[in-house]
C-alpha positions in Angstrom: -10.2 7.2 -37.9 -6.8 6.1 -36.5 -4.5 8.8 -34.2 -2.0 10.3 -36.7 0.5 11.4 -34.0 0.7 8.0 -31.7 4.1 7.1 -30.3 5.8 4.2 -28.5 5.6 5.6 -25.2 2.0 5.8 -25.3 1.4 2.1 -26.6 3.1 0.7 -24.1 1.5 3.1 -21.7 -1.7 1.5 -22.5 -0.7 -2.0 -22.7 0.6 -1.8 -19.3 -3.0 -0.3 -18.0 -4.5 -3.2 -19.6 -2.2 -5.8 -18.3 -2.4 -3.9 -15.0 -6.3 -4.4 -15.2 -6.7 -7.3 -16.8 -3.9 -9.8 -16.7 -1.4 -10.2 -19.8 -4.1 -12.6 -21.3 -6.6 -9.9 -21.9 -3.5 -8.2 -24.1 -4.3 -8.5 -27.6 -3.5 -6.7 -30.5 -6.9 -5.6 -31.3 -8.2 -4.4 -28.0 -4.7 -2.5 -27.7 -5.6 -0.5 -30.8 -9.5 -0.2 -29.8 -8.3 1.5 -26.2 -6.2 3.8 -28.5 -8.7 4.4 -31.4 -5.8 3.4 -33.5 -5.4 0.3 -36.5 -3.7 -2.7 -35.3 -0.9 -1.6 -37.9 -0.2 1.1 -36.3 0.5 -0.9 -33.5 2.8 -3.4 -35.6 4.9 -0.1 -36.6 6.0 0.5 -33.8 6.2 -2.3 -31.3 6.3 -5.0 -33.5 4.5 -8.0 -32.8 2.8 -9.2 -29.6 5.7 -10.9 -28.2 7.7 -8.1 -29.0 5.5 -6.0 -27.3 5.5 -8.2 -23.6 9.4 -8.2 -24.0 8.9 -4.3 -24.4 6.5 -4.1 -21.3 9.2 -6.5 -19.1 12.2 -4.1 -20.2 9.9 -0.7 -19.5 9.2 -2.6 -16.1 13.0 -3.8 -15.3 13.6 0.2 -15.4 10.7 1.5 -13.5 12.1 -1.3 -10.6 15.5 0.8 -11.4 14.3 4.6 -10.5 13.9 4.3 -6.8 15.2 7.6 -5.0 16.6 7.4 -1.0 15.4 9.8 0.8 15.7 10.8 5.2 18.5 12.1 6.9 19.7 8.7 8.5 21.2 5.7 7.2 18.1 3.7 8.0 15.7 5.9 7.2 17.0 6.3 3.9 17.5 1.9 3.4 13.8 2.3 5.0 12.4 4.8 2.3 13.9 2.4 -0.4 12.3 -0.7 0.8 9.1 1.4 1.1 9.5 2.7 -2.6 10.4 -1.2 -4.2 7.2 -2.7 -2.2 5.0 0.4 -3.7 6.4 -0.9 -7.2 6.1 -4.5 -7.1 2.0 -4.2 -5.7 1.4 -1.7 -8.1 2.3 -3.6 -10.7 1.7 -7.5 -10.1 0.8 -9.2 -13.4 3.5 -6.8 -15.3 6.2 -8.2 -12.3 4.5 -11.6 -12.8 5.6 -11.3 -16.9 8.9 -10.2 -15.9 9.5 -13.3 -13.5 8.0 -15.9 -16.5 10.9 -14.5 -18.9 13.4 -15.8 -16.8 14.6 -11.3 -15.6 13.6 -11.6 -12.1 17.5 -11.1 -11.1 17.9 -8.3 -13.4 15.1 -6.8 -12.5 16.0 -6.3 -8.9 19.8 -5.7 -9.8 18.8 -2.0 -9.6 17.3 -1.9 -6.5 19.9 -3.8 -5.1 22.4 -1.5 -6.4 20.4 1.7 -4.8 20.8 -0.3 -1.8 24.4 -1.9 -2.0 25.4 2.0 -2.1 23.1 3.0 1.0 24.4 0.2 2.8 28.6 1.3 2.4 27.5 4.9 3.1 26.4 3.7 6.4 29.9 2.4 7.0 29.1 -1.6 6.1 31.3 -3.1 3.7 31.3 -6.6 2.2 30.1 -9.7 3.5 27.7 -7.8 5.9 26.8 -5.3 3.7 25.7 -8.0 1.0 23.6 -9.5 3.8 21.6 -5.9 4.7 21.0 -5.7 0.8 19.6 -9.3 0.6 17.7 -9.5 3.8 15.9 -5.9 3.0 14.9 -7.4 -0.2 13.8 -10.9 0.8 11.8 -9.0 3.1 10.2 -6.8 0.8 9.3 -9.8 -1.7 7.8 -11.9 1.1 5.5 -9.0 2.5 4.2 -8.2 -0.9 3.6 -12.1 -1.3 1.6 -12.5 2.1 -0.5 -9.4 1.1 -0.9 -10.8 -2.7 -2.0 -14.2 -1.4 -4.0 -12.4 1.8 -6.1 -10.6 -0.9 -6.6 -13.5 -2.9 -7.7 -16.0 -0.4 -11.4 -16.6 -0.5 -13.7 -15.4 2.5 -12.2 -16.6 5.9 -14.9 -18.8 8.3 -14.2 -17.6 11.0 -12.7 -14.6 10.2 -9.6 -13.0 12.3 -12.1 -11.2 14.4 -14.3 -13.7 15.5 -11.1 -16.0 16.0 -9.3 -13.7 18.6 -12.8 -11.4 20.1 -13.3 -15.3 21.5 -10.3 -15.6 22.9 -8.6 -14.1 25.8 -4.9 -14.2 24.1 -3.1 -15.3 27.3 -5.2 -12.3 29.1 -4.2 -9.7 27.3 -7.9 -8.6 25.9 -6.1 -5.3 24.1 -3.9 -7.8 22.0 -7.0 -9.5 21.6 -8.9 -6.3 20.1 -5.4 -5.4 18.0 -5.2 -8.9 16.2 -9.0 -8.9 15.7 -8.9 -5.7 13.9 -8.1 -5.2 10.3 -4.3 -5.2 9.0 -2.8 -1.8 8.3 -0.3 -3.4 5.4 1.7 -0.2 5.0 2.2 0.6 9.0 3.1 -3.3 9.5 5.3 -2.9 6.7 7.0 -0.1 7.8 7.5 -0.9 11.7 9.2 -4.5 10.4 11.5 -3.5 8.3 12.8 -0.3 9.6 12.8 -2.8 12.8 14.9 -5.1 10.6 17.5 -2.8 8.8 18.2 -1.0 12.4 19.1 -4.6 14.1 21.5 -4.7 10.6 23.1 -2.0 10.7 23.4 -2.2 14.3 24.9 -5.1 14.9 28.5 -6.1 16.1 31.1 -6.9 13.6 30.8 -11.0 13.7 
């Protein structure tokens, strides 16, 4: 018996778990309604067709990118905690980013982030050309650490592996380098160390 009170919100709610799951090819029309115990024409009603519905999943993702929240005290704590908050968006949602990026949106969908940061950045006293480099070098940043750690977790089984590679080394005699570079990457702690490293060097820096 199909739901009689099923809304938008909660169709693309569960097309975005399936496409977060699965990939956008496991999306159909038919398993959509089967996770909701709904008719596929209930679906329709709603969200239109299935092209309609991506389009719908890329906008509802354009806007989740847009609702990241500063927070610290300091100027870079605050660029920091936005950086932190717009790499915790783009790996939790890959395939739904990956849509967004095939449709041609992947400026728009960083334009709000951008702005979050572009307002950060001239409360920290930074205006113009310099500014506009902060802003683009915090999100280049964020972009290429999310793509080493996509590709990182995708790459098959590494022979040797990091551990064997530097345990038989003695890394110019430094054996505790040795035992750090051997051991397995905390993503979040390297993330954060580099780029508050990075927007404190910005901010930082002499007028040019």
């Amino acid at each position: 018996m199909a739901r009689p009170s099923l809304s938008r919100d909660e169709i693309l709610e569960a097309a975005a778990k399936l496409v977060k799951q699965q990939g956008p090819a496991a999306l159909t029309m038919r398993k959509l309604a089967a996770e909701l115990g709904t008719a596929v024409t209930s679906i329709y009603w709603h969200v239109g067709n299935r092209e309609s519905l991506l389009d719908a999943l890329v906008e509802r993702t354009v806007a989740d990118l847009g609702e990241l929240r500063p927070t610290g005290r300091t100027p870079t704590q605050r660029i920091v905690s936005v950086a932190r908050a717009l790499r915790h968006r783009l790996r939790g949602h890959p395939h739904l980013v990956a849509m967004v990026h095939e449709r041609g949106l992947t400026e728009q969908m960083f334009l709000p982030a951008q702005e979050v940061l572009v307002r950060e950045v001239h409360a920290a006293g930074l205006r113009g050309a310099r500014a506009a480099e902060v802003v683009r070098a915090v999100q280049f940043h964020v972009v290429g650490h999310v793509l080493v750690e996509r590709n990182r977790e995708r790459a098959p089984v590494q022979r040797p592996g990091e551990e064997e590679l530097w345990g038989a080394r003695t890394a110019d005699g430094d054996p505790e380098l040795a035992r750090a570079l051997a051991a397995p990457i905390d993503t979040e702690k390297l993330f954060t160390l580099s780029v508050r490293a990075l927007v404190t060097g910005l901010l930082e820096a002499p007028p040019r």
